[in-house]
C-alpha positions, 0 to 999 in steps of 0.5 A, spaced: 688 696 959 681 696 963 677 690 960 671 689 964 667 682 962 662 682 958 653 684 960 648 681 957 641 686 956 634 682 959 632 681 952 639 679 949 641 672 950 648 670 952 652 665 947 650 658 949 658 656 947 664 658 950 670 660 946 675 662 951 679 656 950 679 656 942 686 660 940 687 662 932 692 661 928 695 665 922 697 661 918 696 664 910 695 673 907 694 675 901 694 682 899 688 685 893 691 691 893 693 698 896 687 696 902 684 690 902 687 683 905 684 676 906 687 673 913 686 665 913 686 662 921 686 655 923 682 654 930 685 650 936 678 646 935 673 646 931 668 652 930 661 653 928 660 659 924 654 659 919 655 664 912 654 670 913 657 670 921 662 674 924 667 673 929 670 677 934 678 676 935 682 679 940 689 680 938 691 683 944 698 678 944 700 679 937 699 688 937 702 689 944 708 684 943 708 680 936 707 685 931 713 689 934 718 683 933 715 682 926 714 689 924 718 697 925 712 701 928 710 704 934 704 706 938 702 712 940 699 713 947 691 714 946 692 706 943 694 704 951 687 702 953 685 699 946 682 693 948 684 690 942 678 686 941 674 686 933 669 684 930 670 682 922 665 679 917 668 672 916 668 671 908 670 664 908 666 659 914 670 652 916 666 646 913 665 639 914 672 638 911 676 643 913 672 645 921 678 649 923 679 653 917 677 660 916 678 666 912 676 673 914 676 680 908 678 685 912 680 693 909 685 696 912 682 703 916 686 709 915 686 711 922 685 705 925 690 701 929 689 693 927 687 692 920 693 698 919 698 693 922 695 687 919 696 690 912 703 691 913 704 684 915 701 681 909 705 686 906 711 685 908 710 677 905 707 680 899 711 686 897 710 685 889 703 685 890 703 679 886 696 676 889 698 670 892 696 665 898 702 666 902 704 661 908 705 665 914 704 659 920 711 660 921 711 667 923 707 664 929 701 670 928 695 668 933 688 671 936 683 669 941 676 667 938 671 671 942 665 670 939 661 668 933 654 673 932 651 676 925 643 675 924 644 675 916 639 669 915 642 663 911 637 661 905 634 654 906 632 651 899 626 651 897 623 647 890 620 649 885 613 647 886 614 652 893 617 658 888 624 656 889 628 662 893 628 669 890 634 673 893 637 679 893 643 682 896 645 688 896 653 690 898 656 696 899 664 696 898 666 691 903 660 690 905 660 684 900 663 680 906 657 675 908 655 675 901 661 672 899 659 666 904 652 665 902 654 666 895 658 659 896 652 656 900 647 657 895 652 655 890 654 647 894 647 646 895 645 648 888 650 643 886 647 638 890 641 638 887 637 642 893 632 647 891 632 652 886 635 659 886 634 666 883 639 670 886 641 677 885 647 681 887 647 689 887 655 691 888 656 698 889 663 699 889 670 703 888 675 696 887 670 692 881 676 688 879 677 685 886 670 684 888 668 681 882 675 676 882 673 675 889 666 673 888 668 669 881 673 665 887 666 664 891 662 660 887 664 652 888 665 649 880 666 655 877 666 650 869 659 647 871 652 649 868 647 649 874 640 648 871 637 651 879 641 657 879 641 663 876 645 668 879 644 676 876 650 681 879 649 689 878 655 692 878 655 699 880 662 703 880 665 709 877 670 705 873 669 698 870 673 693 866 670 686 865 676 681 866 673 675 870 670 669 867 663 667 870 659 660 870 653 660 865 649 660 870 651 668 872 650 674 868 653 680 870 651 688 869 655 694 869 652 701 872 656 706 871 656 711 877 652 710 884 647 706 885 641 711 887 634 712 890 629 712 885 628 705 885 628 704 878 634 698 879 630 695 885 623 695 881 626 692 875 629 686 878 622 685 882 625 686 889 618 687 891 617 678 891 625 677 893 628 676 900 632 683 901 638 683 905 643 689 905 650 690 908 655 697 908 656 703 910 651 707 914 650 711 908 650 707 902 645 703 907 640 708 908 640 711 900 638 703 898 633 703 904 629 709 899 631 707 893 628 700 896 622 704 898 621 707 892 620 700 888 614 699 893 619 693 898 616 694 905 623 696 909 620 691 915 622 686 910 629 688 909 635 684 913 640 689 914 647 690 917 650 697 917 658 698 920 661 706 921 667 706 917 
């Protein structure tokens, strides 16, 4: 297929680092249920990737030739010029102590060609669902990094004779991924004793139990009081059944339904004097866009990242 290189706008600015020489290699799946998987790589070097970044990976060796060795699927002929190249929200960076490891959160798209593909996988390794982090490094899986992007800003700490750091995270679905990121980021550095912290999380979401043992897996010491951090999470789903234990220092709400846009919730969490930031479909997007106005939050302030499926 036809794959041109990449231009750069006049006001964009190009990557100042290559990654043409940086191979990922699978090495564990897990499967959370019926559609969302988590892949974990090691690169062949290490790679700066900040909370709440995404990387673009080409798979254009494991789709055209691996997968049909490891699975029985074919393709269909509008896929020929596929360049095989995708971009996914990383939910676990490489850190000081792991620098080559990262994990992605992906949802297998009904009608799409990759993450279908990259289900069925992790599936095949995992066929009675039970949850666990598989070792596939045998299967000899890799992809091509291509770039590192994302303009979620990661939070510096602030103490609290500057009024600390008022946060506001507001996910859609998987949308959740960068917030994951940054919720162990806050969390490290609360425990270490830098700055002081108020974050609150708005999930709206049809998977409440996967999401939420998601974010629970997300915070560094789960057993520890943390006098610096409070962490309130609004959970918004049609169906709820608490099971996961939280930290002392999280409080978790459960709102039946769709989060809507009247602003009610964003007043009551004084989002006017929080940082807000949101991620999700287009849609759910544009809903907290209004109801954030409604709560009077100008939408100049609001940081947000939007995909189309």
């Amino acid at each position: 297929p036809y794959s041109p290189p990449v231009c750069y706008l006049a006001e964009e600015k190009p990557p100042s680092v290559s990654f043409a020489d940086i191979v990922l290699s699978l090495i564990k799946t897990r499967v959370h249920d019926n559609t969302l998987i988590t892949l974990t790589f090691e690169s062949s070097r290490p790679v700066d990737i900040h909370p709440s970044q995404n990387c673009v990976l080409e798979l254009t060796e494991f789709l055209r030739k691996r997968s049909h060795e490891l699975l029985d699927w074919e393709e269909d002929e509008s896929t020929v010029n596929d360049d095989c190249v995708r971009t996914w929200t990383v939910s676990t960076p490489p850190t000081p102590d792991a620098p080559c490891i990262l994990s992605i959160t992906m949802r297998a798209i009904k009608g799409g060609l990759i993450t279908p593909i990259l289900y069925q996988l992790a599936r095949s390794v995992d066929p009675q669902l039970t949850g666990a982090h598989i070792n596939v490094a045998d299967l000899k899986v890799c992809a091509r990094l291509r770039g590192v992007g994302g303009d979620l800003p990661v939070p510096e700490p602030l103490a609290a004779c500057d009024g600390g750091r008022r946060l506001l995270w507001i996910a859609g679905g998987i949308g959740l991924t960068p917030f994951l990121s940054l919720t162990r980021h806050v969390t490290n550095l609360a425990a270490r004793g830098f700055g002081v912290w108020d974050v609150t999380l708005v999930l709206s979401t049809r998977e409440p139990e996967v999401m939420l043992s998601l974010i629970q897996e997300a915070f560094v010491d789960g057993r520890q009081s943390l006098p610096d951090l409070t962490f309130s999470i609004h959970v918004y789903s049609p169906r709820f059944q608490l099971s996961e234990s939280f930290p002392p220092f999280v409080s978790l709400i459960a709102h039946e339904g769709r989060l809507d846009d009247s602003g009610t919730l964003f007043g009551s969490v004084g989002a006017k004097f929080r940082e807000p930031h949101i991620c999700g479909p287009l849609p759910f997007v544009s809903n907290a866009m209004k109801s954030l106005q409604a709560a009077g939050v100008d939408p100049e302030r609001v940081k947000r990242e939007r995909f189309t499926y």
